[in-house]
C-alpha positions as YAML, in Angstrom:
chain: A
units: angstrom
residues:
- id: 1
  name: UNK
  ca: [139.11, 120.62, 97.88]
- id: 2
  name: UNK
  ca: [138.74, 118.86, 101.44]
- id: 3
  name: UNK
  ca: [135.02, 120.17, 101.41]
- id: 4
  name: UNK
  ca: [132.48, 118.75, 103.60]
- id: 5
  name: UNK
  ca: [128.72, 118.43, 103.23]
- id: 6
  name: UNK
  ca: [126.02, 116.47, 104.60]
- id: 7
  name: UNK
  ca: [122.78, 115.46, 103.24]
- id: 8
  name: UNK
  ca: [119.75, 112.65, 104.27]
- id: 9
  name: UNK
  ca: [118.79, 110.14, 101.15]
- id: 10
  name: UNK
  ca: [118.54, 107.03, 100.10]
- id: 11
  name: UNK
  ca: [121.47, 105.05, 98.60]
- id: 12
  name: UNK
  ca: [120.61, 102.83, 96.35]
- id: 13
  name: UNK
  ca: [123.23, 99.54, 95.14]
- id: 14
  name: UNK
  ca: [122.26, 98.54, 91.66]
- id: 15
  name: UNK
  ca: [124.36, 96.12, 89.42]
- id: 16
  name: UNK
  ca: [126.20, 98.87, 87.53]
- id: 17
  name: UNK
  ca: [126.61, 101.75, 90.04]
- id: 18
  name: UNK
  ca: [125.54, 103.08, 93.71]
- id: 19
  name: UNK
  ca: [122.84, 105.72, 92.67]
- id: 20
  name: UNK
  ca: [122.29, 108.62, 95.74]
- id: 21
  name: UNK
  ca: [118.99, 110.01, 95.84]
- id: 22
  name: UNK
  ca: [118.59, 112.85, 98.24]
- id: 23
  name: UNK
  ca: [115.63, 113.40, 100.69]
- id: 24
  name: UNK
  ca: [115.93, 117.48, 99.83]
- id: 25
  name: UNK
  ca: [114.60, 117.07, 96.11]
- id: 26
  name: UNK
  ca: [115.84, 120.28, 95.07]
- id: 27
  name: UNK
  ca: [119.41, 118.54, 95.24]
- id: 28
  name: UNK
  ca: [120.71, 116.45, 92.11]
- id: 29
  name: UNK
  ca: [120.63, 112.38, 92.07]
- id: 30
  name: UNK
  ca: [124.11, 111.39, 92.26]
- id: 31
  name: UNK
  ca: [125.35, 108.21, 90.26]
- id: 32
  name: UNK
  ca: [128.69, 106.65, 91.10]
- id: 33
  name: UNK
  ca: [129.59, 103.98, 88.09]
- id: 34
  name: UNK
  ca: [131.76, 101.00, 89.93]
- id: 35
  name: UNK
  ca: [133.68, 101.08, 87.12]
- id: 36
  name: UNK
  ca: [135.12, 104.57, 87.91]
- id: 37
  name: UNK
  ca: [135.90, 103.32, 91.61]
- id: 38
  name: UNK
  ca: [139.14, 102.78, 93.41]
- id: 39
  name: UNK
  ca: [137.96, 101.29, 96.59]
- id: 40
  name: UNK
  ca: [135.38, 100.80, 98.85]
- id: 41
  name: UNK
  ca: [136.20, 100.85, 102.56]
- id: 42
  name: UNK
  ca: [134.33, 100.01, 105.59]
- id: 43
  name: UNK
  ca: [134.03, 102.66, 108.91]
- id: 44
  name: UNK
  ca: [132.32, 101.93, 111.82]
- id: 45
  name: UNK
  ca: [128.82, 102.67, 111.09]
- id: 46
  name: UNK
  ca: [129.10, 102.97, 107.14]
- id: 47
  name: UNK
  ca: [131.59, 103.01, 104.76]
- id: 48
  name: UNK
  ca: [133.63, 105.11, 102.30]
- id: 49
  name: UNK
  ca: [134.06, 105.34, 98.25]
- id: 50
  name: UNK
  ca: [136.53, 106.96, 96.02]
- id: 51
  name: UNK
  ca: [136.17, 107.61, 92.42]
- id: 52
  name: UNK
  ca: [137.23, 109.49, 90.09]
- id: 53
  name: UNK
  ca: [133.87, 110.59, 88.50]
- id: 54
  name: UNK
  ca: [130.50, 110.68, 88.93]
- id: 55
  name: UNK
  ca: [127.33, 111.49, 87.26]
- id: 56
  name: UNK
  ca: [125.21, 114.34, 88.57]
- id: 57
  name: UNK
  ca: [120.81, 114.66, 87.91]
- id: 58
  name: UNK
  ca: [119.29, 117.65, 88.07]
- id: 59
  name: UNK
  ca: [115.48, 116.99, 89.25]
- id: 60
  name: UNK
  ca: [112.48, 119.31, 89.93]
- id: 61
  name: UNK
  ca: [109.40, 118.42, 91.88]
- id: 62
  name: UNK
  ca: [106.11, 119.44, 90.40]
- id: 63
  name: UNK
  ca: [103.37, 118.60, 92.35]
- id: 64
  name: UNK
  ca: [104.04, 114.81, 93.84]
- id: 65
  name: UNK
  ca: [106.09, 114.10, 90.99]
- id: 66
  name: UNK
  ca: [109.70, 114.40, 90.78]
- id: 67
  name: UNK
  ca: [110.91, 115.18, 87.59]
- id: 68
  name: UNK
  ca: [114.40, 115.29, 85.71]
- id: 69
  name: UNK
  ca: [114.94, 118.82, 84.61]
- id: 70
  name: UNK
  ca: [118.02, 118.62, 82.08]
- id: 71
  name: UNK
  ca: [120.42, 116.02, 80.87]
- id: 72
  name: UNK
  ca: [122.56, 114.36, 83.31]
- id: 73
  name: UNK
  ca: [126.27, 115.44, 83.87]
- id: 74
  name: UNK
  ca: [129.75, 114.08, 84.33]
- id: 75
  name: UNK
  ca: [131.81, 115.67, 86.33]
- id: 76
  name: UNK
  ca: [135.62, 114.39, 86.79]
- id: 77
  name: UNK
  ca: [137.30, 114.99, 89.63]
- id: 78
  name: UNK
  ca: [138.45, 112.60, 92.92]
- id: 79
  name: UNK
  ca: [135.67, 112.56, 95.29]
- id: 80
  name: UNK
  ca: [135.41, 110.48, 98.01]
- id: 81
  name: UNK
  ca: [131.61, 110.81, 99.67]
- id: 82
  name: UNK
  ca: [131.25, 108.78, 103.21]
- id: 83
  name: UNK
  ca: [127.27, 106.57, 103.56]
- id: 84
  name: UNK
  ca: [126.65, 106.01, 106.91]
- id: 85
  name: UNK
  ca: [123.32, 103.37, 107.58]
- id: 86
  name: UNK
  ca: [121.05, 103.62, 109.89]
- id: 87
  name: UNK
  ca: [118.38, 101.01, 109.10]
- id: 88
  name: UNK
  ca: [120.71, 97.91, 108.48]
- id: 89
  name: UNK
  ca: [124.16, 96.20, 108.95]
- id: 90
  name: UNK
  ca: [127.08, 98.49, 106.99]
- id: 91
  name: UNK
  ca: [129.27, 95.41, 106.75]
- id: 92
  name: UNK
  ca: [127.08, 93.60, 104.75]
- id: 93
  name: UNK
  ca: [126.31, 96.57, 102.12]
- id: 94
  name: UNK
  ca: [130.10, 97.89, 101.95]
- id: 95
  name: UNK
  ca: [130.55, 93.64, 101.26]
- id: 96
  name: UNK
  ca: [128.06, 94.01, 98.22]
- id: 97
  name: UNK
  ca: [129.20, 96.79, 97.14]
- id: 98
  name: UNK
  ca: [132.80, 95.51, 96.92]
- id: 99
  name: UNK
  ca: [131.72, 92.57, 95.12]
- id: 100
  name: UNK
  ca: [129.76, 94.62, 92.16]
- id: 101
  name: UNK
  ca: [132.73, 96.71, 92.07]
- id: 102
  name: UNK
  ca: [134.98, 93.77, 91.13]
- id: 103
  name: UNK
  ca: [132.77, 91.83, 88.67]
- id: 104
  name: UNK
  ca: [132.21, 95.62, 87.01]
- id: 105
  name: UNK
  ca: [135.90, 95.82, 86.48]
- id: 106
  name: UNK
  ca: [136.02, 92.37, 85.25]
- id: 107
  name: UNK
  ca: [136.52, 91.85, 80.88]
- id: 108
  name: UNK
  ca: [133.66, 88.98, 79.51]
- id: 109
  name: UNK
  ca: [137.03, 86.84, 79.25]
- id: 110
  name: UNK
  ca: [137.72, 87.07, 82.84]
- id: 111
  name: UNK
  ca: [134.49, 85.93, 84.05]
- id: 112
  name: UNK
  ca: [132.82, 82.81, 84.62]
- id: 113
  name: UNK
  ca: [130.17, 81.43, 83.10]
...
């Protein structure tokens, strides 16, 4: 729907999926599976993913806790969600990124052992 929105969190690039957690915790944690991703691509001070679902966390803070406040959700639709850094090289996490992305859409038989 060509909407745009900005928010300040930290992206986090586990084996399985780029996980967003947002600095306002009244916002949902945001969970992008690389299996569900077309391509990553690099832009001058971040880079650029497009998938075709994602998985979206409610949370709650109570006290100096943050808490997860009903069962996660999967919503389909193309999104495509820019990360710019700030604290390190881009190039080097769009490279990771890519890599995960490729050994998540590999079968066992593919792979090396």
């Amino acid at each position: 729907r060509n909407q745009v929105a900005e928010s300040k969190g930290r992206l986090r690039i586990c084996s399985k999926s780029l996980i967003f957690q947002p600095e306002d915790v009244a916002a949902s944690i945001i969970k992008f599976p690389y299996r569900h991703m077309q391509k990553i691509e690099g832009e001058t001070s971040g880079f650029c993913i497009e998938c075709e679902h994602f998985v979206q966390v409610a949370t709650k803070t109570g006290g100096t806790e943050t808490r997860i406040v009903a069962p996660f959700s999967i919503l389909k639709s193309k999104f495509k969600p820019s990360f710019h850094v700030h604290y390190a090289n881009a190039a080097e996490y769009q490279q990771l990124a890519q890599r995960l992305r490729c050994a998540a859409s590999m079968s066992f038989s593919d792979g090396q052992l």
